[in-house]
C-alpha positions as CSV (number, residue, x, y, z in Angstrom):
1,X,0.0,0.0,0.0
2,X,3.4,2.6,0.7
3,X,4.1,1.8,-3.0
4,X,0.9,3.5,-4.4
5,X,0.4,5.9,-1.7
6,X,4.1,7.0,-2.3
7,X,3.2,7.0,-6.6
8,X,0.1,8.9,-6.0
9,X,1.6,11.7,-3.8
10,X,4.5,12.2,-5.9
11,X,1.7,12.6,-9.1
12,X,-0.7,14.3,-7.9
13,X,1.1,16.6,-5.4
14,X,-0.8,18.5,-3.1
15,X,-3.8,17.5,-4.6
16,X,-3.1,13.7,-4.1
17,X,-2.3,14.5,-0.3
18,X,-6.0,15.8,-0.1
19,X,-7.4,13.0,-2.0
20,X,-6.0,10.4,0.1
21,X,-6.7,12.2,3.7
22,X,-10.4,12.2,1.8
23,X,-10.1,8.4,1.6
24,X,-8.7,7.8,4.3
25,X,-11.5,9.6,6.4
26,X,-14.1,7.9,4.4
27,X,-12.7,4.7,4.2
28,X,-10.4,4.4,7.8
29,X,-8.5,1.3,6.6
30,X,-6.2,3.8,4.5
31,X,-3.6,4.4,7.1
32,X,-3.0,8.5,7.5
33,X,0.3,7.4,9.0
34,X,1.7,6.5,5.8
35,X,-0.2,9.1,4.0
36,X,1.3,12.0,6.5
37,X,4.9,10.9,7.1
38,X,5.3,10.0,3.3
39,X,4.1,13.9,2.4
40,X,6.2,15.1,5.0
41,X,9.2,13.2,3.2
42,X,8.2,14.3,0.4
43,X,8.3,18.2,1.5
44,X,12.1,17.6,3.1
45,X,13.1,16.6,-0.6
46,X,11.7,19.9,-1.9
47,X,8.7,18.7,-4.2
48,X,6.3,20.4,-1.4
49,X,6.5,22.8,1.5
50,X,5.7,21.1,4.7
51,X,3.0,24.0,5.6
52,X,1.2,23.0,2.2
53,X,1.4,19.1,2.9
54,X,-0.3,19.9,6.4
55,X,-2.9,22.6,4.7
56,X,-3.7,20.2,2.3
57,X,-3.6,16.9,4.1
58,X,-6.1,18.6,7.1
59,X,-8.4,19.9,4.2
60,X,-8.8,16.3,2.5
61,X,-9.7,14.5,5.8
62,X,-12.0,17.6,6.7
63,X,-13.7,17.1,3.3
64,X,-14.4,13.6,4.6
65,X,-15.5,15.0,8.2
66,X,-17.7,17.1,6.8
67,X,-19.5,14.0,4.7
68,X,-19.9,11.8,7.3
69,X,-21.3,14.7,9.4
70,X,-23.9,15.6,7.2
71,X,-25.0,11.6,6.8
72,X,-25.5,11.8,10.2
73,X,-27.0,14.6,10.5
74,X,-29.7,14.1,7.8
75,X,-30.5,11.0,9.6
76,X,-31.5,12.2,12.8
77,X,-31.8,11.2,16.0
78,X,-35.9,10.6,15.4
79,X,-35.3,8.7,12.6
80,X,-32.3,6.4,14.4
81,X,-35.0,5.4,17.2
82,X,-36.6,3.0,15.0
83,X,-33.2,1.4,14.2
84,X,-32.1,1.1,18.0
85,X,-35.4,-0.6,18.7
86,X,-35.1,-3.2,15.8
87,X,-31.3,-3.7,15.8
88,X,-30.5,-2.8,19.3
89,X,-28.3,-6.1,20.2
90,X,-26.1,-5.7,17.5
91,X,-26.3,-1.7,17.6
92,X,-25.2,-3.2,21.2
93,X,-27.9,0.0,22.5
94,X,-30.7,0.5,23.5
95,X,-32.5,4.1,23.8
96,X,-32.3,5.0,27.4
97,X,-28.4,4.6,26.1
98,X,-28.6,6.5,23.3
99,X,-30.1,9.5,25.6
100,X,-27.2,9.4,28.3
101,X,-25.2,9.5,25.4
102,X,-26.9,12.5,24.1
103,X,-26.7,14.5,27.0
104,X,-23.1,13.9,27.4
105,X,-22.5,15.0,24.3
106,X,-24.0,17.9,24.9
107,X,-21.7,18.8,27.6
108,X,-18.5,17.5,26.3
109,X,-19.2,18.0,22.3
110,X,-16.1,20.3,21.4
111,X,-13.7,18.5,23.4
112,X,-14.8,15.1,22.1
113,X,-14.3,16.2,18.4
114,X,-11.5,17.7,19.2
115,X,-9.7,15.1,21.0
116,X,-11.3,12.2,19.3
117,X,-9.7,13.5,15.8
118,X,-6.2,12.2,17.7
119,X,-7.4,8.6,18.6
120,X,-6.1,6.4,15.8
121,X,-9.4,4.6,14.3
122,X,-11.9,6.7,16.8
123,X,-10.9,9.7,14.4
124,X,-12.6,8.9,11.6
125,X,-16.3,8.0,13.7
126,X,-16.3,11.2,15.6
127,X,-18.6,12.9,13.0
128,X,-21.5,10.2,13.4
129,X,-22.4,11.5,16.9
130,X,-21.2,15.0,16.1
131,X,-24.6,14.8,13.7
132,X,-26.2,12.6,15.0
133,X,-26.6,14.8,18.3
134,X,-26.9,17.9,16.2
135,X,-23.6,19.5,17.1
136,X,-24.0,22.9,15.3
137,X,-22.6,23.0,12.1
138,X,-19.5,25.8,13.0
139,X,-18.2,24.4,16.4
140,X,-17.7,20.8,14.8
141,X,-16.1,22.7,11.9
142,X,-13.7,24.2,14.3
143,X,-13.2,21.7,17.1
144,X,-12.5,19.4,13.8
145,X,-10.1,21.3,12.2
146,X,-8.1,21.7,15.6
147,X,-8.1,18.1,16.2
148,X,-7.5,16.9,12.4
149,X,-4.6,20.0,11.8
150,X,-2.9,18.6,15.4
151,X,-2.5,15.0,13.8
152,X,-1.7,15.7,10.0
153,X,1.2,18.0,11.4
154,X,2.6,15.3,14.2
155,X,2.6,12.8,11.1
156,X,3.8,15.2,8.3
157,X,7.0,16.8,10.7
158,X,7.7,13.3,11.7
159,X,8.4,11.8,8.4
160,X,10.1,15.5,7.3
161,X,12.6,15.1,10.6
162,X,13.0,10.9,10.1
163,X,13.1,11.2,6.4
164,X,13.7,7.9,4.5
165,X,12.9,6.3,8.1
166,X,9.6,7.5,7.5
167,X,8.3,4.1,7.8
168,X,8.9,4.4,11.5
169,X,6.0,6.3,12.0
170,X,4.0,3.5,11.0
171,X,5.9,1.1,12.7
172,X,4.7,2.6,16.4
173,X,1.8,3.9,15.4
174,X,0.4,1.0,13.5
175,X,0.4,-1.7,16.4
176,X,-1.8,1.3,18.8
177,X,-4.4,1.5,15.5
178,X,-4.5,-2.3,15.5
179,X,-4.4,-2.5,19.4
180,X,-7.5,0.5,19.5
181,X,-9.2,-2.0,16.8
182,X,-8.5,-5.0,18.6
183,X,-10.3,-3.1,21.5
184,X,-13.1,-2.0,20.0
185,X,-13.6,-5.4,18.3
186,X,-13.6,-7.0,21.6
187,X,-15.7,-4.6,23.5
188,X,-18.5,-5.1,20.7
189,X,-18.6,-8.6,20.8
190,X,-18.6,-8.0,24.8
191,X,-21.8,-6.0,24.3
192,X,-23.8,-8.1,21.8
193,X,-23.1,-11.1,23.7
194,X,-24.4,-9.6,27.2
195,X,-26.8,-7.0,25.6
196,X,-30.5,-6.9,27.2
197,X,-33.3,-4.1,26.2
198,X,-34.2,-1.9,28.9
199,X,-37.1,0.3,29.1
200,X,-36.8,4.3,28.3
């Protein structure tokens, strides 16, 4: 996957840094470790500015924010009742849930997008709830862009200072995405296997 990441970036430029931050917000399994630290090798060669890779790379994955926000969003938390009663064991929810879950967010919104655009793998499900729980429009544009500019810099300047040991980045940070998968895997199976409805 390096190979064509590294082929596409050196193509397309700034504008393949932005696709792939797109993808890879879209479609998490694209690693924005080896997107990031390959653009920032590519900037201490000269073909890009390291400012631009990080402009660039923050705008592509907000692009995908932004998507996944608005699918959210338009489906509503009225109409993601009837799903929570039908599917609720493997939702691993049920609705009394989904309102605790509401009211925290309601509290804690900007500092959950913010800080959640950090978390390897959590990054790219923060928008659900963000419109889920209709998080107004401006504050999740600018919580986001905090959180997602904070990550695509730590990952571009790392592979601008490691250079063609860029590949360490990936090498630390890929076990804590699998490990945060592994996690998350485990805790839903947890949940479906012990799930019971409760009344609201």
């Amino acid at each position: 996957m390096a190979d064509w990441v590294r082929q596409l970036i050196e193509a397309g430029g700034y504008a393949g840094v932005a696709f792939l931050m797109f993808l890879e917000t879209v479609f998490p399994p694209i690693p924005s470790e080896i997107i990031m630290s390959l653009s920032g090798l590519q900037a201490q060669r000269g073909s890009m500015t390291l400012w631009g890779v990080i402009l660039c790379g923050t705008a592509g994955a907000m692009a995908g924010n932004v998507i996944w926000y608005y699918v959210a969003r338009m489906l509503g938390i009225d109409r993601f009742r009837p799903l929570v009663d039908r599917f609720g064991r493997f939702l691993t929810m049920d609705w009394r849930e989904v309102e605790r879950a509401d009211h925290f967010f309601d509290r804690w919104d900007r500092w959950f997008v913010c800080i959640g655009r950090v978390v390897p793998t959590i990054r790219s499900l923060v928008s659900v709830p963000a419109g889920l729980f209709g998080m107004p429009l401006l504050p999740f544009i600018l919580w986001s862009t905090v959180g997602t500019a904070g990550w695509t810099s730590a990952l571009a300047i790392a592979g601008y200072l490691l250079g063609q040991n860029y590949a360490d980045v990936d090498k630390y940070l890929g076990p804590a995405s699998t490990a945060v998968i592994g996690a998350l895997l485990l805790w839903y199976l947890y949940r479906v296997i012990t799930w019971k409805p409760r009344k609201s």
